[in-house]
N, C-alpha and C positions, 0 to 999 in steps of 0.2 A: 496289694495292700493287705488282704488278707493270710499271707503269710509271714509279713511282719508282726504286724500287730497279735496274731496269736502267739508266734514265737516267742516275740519280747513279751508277752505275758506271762506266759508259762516260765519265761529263762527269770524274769522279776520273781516271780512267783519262788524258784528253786533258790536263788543266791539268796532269799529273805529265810529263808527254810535252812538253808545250809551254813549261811550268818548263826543263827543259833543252835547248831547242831555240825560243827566242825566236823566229828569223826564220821558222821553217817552225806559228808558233802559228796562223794565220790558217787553212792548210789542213789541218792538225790539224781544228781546229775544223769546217771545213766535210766534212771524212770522217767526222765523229762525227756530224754532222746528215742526212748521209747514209745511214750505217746506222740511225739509230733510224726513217728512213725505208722500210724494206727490208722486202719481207714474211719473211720469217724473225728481222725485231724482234718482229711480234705474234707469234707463235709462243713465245717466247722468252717474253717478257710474262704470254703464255695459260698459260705451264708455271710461271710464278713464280705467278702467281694463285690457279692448281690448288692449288700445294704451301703455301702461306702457307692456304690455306681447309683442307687435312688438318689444319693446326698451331691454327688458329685456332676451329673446329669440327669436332675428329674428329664420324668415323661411332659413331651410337648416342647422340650427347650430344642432350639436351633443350631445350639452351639456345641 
């Protein structure tokens, strides 16, 4: 989960940037490929995962 949802963040994030800024769209793009590459991406990832798994099975449920 949490590799989507950062992903499509970031990628939302770049085409809203790169929408207004045509000629600089190329290294937009390649600064966004570069942080999903960065170790404070899994970090990031690792915390959206945690918090989606509280939401998705809290503590005490059966199921």
């Amino acid at each position: 989960m949490g590799e989507y949802t950062y992903g499509g963040a970031l990628t939302l994030g770049a085409k809203v940037a790169a929408d207004r800024l045509p000629l600089a769209a190329p290294i937009i793009n390649k600064a966004i490929e570069s942080t999903k590459a960065m170790p404070f991406s899994e970090r990031i990832r690792s915390w959206i995962n945690e918090r989606w798994g509280t939401v998705a099975n809290p503590k005490g449920s059966n199921e």
